[in-house]
C-alpha positions as CSV (number, residue, x, y, z in Angstrom):
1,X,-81.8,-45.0,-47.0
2,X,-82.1,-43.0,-44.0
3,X,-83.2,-44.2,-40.4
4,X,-86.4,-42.9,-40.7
5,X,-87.1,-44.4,-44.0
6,X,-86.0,-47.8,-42.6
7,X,-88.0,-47.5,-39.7
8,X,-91.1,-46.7,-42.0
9,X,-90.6,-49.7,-43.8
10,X,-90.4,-52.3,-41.3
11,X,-93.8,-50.9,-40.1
12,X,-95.5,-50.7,-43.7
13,X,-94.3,-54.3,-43.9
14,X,-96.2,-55.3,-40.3
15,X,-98.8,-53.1,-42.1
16,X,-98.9,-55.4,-45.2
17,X,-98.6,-58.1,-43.0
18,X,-101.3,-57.2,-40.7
19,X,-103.7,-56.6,-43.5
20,X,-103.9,-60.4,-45.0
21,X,-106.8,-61.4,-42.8
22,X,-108.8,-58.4,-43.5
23,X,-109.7,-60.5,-46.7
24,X,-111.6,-63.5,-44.7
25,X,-113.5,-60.3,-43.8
26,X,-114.4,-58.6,-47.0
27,X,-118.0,-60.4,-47.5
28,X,-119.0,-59.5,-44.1
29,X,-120.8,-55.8,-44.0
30,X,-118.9,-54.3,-40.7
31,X,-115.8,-52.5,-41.7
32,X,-113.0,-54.4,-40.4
33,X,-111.3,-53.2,-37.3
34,X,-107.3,-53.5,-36.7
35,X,-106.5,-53.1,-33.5
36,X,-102.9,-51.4,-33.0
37,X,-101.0,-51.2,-29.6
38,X,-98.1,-49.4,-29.3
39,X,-95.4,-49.0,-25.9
40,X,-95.0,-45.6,-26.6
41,X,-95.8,-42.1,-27.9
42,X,-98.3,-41.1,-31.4
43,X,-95.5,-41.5,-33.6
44,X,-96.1,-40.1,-37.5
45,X,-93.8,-42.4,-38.7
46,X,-95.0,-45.2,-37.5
47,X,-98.4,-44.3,-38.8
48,X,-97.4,-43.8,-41.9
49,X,-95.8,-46.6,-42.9
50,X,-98.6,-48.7,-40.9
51,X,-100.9,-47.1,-43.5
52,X,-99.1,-47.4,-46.1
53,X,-98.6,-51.3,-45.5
54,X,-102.2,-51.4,-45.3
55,X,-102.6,-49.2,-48.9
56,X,-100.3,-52.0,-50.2
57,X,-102.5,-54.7,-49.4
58,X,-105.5,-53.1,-50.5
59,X,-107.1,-51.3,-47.6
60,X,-107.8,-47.6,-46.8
61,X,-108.8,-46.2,-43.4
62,X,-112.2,-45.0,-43.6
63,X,-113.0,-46.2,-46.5
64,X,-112.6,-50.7,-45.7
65,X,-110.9,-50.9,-43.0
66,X,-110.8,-48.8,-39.3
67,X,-107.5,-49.1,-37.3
68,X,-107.5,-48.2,-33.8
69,X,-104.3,-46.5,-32.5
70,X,-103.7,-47.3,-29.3
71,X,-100.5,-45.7,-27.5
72,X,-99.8,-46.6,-24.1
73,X,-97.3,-43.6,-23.2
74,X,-95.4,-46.9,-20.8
75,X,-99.0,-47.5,-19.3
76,X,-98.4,-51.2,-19.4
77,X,-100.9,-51.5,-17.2
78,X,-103.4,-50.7,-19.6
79,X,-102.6,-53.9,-21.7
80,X,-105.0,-56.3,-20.0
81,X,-108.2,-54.6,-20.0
82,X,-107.4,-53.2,-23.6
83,X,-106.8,-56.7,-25.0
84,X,-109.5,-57.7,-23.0
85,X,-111.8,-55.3,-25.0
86,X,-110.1,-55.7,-28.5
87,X,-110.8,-59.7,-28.1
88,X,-114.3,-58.7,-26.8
89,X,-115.3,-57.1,-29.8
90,X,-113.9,-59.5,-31.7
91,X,-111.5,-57.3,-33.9
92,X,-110.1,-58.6,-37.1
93,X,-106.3,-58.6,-36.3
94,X,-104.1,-57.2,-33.3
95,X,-101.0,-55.4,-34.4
96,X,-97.8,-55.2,-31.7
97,X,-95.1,-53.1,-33.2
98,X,-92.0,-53.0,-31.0
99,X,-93.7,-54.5,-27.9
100,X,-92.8,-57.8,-25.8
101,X,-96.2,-57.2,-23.3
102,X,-98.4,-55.8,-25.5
103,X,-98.0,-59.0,-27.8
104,X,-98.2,-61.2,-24.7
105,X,-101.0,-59.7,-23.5
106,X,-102.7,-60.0,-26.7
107,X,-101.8,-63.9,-26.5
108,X,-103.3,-64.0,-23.5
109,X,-106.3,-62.2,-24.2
110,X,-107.5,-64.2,-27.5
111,X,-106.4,-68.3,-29.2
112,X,-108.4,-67.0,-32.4
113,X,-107.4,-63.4,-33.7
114,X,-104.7,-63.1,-36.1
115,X,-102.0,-61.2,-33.7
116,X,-98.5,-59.5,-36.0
117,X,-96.0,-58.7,-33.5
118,X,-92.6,-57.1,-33.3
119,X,-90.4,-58.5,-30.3
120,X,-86.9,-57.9,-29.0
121,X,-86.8,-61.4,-27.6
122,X,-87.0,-65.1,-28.7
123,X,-90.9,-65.3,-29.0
124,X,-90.9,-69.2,-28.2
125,X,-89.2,-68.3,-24.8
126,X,-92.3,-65.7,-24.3
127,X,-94.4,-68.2,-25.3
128,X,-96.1,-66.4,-28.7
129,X,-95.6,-69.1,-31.0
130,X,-94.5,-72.9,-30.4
131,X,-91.6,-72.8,-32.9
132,X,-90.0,-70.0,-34.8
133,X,-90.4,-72.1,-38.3
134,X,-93.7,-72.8,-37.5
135,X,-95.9,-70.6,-35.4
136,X,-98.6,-73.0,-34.7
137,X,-101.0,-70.4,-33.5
138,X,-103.0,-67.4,-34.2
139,X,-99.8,-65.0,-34.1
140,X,-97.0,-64.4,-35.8
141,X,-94.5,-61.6,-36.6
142,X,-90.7,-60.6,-36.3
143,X,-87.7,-61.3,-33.7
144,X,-85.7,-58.4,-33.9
145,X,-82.9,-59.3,-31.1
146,X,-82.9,-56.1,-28.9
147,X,-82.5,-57.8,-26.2
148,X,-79.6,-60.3,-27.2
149,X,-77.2,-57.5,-28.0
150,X,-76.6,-55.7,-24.7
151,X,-73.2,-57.0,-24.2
152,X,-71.9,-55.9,-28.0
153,X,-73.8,-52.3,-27.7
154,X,-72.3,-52.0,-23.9
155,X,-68.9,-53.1,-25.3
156,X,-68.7,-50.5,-27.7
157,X,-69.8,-47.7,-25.6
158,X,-66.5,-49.1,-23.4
159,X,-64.6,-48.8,-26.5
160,X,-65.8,-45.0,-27.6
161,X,-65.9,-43.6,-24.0
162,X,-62.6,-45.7,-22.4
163,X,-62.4,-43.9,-19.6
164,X,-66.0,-44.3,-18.4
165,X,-65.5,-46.6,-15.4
166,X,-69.2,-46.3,-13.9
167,X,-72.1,-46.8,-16.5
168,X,-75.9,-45.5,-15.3
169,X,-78.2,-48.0,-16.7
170,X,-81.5,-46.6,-17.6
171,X,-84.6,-49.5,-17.7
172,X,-88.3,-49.3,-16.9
173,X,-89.2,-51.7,-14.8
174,X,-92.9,-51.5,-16.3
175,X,-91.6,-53.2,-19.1
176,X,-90.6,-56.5,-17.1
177,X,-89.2,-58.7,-20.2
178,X,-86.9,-56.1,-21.3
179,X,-86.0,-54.9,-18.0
180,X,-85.4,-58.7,-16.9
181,X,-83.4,-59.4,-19.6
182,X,-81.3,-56.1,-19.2
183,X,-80.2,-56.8,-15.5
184,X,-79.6,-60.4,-16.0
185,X,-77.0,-59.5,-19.1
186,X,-75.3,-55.9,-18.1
187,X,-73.5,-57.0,-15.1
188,X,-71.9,-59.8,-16.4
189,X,-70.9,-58.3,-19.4
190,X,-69.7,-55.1,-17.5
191,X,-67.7,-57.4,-14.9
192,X,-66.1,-58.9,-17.8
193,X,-64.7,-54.9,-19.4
194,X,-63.8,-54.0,-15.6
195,X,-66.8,-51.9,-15.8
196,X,-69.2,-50.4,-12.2
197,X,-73.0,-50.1,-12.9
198,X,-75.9,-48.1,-11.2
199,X,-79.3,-48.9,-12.3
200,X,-81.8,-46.3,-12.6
201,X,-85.4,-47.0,-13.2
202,X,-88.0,-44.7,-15.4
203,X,-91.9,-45.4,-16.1
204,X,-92.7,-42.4,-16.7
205,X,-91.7,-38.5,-18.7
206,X,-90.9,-37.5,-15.1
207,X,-89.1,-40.3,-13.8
208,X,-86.9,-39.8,-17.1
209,X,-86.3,-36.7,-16.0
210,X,-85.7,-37.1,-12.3
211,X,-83.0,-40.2,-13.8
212,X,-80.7,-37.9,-15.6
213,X,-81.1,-35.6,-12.8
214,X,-79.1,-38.5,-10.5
215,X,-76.7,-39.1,-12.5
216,X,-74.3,-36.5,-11.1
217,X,-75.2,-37.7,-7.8
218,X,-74.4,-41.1,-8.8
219,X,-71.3,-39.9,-10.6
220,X,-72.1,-41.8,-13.6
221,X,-69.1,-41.8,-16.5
222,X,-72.0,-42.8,-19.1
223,X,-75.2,-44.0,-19.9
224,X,-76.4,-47.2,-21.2
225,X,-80.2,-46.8,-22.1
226,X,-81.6,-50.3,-22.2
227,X,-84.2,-51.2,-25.4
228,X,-87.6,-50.5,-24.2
229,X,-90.4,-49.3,-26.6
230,X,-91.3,-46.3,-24.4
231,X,-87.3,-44.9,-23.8
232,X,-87.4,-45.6,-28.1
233,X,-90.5,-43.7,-29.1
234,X,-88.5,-41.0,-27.3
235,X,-85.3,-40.5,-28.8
236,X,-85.2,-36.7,-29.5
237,X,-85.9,-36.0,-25.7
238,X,-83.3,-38.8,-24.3
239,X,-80.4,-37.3,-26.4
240,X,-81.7,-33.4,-25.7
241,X,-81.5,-34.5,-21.8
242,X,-78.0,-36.1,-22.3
243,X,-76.7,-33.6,-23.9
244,X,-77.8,-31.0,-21.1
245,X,-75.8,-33.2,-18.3
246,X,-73.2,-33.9,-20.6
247,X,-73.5,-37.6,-20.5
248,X,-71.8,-40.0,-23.1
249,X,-74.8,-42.6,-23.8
250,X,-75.4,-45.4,-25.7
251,X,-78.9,-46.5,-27.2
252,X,-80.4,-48.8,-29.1
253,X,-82.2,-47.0,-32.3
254,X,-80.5,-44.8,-34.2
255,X,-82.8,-42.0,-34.5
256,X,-81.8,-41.0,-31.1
257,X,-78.7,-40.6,-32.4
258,X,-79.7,-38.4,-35.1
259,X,-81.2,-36.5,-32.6
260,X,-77.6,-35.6,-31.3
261,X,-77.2,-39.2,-29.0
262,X,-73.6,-40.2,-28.9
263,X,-74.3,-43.8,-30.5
264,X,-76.4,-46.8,-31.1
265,X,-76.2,-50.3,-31.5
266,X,-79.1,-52.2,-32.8
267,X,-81.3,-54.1,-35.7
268,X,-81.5,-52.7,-39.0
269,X,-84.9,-54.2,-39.6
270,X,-85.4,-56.1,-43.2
271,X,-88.3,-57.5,-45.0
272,X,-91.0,-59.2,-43.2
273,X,-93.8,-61.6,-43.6
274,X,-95.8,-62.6,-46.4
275,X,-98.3,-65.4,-46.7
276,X,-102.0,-66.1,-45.5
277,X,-102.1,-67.8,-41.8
278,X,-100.2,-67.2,-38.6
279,X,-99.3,-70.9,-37.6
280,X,-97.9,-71.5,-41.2
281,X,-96.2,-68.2,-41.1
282,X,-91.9,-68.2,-40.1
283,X,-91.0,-66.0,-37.2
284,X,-88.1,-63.4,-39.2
285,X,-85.1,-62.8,-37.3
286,X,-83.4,-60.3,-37.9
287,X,-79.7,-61.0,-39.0
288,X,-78.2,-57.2,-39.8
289,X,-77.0,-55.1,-36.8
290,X,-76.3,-51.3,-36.8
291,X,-73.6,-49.3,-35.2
292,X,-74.3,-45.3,-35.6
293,X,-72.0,-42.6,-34.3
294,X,-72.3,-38.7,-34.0
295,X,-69.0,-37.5,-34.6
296,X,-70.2,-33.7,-33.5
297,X,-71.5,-35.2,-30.3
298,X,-68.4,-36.9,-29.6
299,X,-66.5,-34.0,-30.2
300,X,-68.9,-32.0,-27.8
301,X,-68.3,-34.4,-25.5
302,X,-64.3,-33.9,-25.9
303,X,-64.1,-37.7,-26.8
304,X,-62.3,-38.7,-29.8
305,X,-63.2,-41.8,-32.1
306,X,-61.0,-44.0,-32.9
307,X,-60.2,-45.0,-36.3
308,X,-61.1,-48.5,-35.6
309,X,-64.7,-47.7,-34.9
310,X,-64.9,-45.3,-37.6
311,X,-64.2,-47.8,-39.9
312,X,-66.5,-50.7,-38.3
313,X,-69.5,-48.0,-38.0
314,X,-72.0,-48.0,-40.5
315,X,-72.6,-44.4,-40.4
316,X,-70.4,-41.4,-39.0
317,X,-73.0,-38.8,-38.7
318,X,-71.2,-35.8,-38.7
């Protein structure tokens, strides 16, 4: 199955997901609305299988149900007066693909509309749901562990690129749960491989731009781009960049990979949620992990893969 695919997938399953309490709905004359807040960029594939999840289930945009796309382009500070409006008009369910603050910002804004999340970190510890076995409230979803594998993703980057002694680190500081739990774990797990890091920070298209730009000023070896929903809706452009400063870098989805990135560590989502209410619904977590190489990038690059990690990588892309 390719990365795409995979990626369409886990969404048409939030789709499926999100569309069970369209149904306490269906007597009720208004059309449904599904309120859907995204981190990042309009992203087809994520529409798609959002829409097809919802095809699944039953419902058809136009036709019984009305979804409204919101992307926030790393505008977090959109998400309270957005929620604020979504729980104002009293929308039928709030769908968080990929996004720790849009989900708590949804929890804060409304006790009583369903809410389907995606997070990268434990959502008790966010405070989304009272346990992960049972949620206990209106909201439910997926832990997908982003954030808990900075140290393994940071250790194989040391592994591929040896030599690299001073690793950039690329967060947005918009995104303060991710960004929080990226500076708390990288320099600890860099002090323990005998590894220098320089933080750079990036909100916005620009400030990506002007990062990149510094590290050659910084003299950065490599790049470690931590797993934030706006630097992942944007993996074509973040692989383009490194590949025009000739940075060795490290990511956490493998489409920017695919895109020509060096490598990437992170979840291979799986199935997802099925049942009726939120606070009788399991948290997933997910329990697979995927390490992607680009061969041609590396050789680019002039760096040469070991055997080892050939053979523990679950694709070579050549």
């Amino acid at each position: 199955m390719t990365a795409k695919m995979k990626r369409r997938e886990f969404i048409t399953l939030l789709g499926g997901a999100a569309a069970w309490p369209l149904a306490a709905r269906a007597q009720q004359s208004a059309m449904p609305v599904v309120g859907f807040v995204n981190a990042g960029s309009p992203d087809v594939v994520i529409v798609a299988g959002f829409r097809k999840g919802l095809n699944e289930a039953g419902y058809v945009e136009s036709q019984n149900v009305t979804v409204e796309y919101h992307w926030l382009e790393g505008q977090f500070d959109r998400l309270p007066a957005l929620m604020a409006d979504l729980a104002r008009r009293r929308v039928a369910v709030i769908a968080t693909p990929n996004g720790n603050l849009a989900a708590i910002a949804a929890k804060a804004a409304t006790t009583t509309i369903p809410i389907v999340f995606s997070v990268g970190e434990d959502p008790v510890k966010l405070g989304l749901v009272d346990s992960l076995a049972r949620p206990g409230g209106n909201a439910t979803g997926a832990n997908i562990f982003n954030n808990e594998i900075t140290a393994k993703r940071l250790g194989l980057l040391h592994e591929l690129v040896p030599k690299a002694s001073r690793i950039a680190v690329l967060v947005n500081p918009a995104n303060t749960p991710v960004a929080e739990t990226t500076l708390r774990d990288i320099p600890e797990a860099a002090r323990a491989l005998g590894l220098q890091t320089h933080i750079l920070n990036a909100s916005t298209s620009r400030e990506i731009e002007a990062a990149f730009a510094a590290l050659g000023r910084e003299q950065a070896d490599a790049l470690f781009v931590a797993a934030d929903g706006f630097f992942n809706s944007r993996p074509g452009r973040l692989a383009t960049l490194a590949a025009h400063y000739r940075i060795p870098a490290a990511y956490s989805v493998r489409e920017a990979v695919e895109a020509g990135g060096l490598m990437s560590y992170g979840v291979d989502t799986g199935q997802i949620l099925k049942g009726a209410k939120p606070a009788d619904l399991p948290v997933l977590q997910s329990s697979k992990f995927e390490f992607v190489i680009n061969a041609q990038t590396a050789r680019l690059l002039g760096i040469e893969v070991p055997n080892s990690l050939q053979l523990l990588a679950d694709e070579v892309i050549e």
